[in-house]
Steps between C-alpha positions, in 0.01 A plus 500: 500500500582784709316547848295812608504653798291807591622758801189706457144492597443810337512291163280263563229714631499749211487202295152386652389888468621557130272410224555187335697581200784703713540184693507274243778724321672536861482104517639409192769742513598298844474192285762556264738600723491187669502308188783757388659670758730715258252669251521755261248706648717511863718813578746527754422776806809719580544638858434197702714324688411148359433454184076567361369460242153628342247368244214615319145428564307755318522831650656295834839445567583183727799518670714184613858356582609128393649259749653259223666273690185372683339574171251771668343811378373735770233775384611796702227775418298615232492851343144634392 
């Protein structure tokens, strides 16, 4: 299992302000890229120095890097 680690506050408070079924879509998306960090849904973000990656939550985009040897996902941002 793959650890999650969240730089953003932002997240976490929209997530307490969004209706239920936009978090629960949010959260499960989270959950299955801990379970499986290299889904089909994931797309690689060109431009950036390291290398993000995005995922699909509905009409949200969550946008994170993996730290593999320490086995560690970090959520960088979210796109509404």
């Amino acid at each position: 299992m793959i650890c999650l680690r969240f730089y953003l506050t932002s997240l976490q408070k929209f997530l307490k302000k969004t209706d239920t079924g936009t978090t629960s879509r949010i959260i499960e998306a989270i959950e299955k890229l801990a379970d499986d960090p290299i889904s089909h849904d994931l797309k690689r973000i060109i431009g950036h120095a390291e290398k993000l990656f995005r995922i699909r939550a509905g009409k949200f985009r969550i946008l994170y890097r993996g730290d593999y040897t320490n086995h560690t996902i970090v959520i960088i941002n979210y796109i509404q």
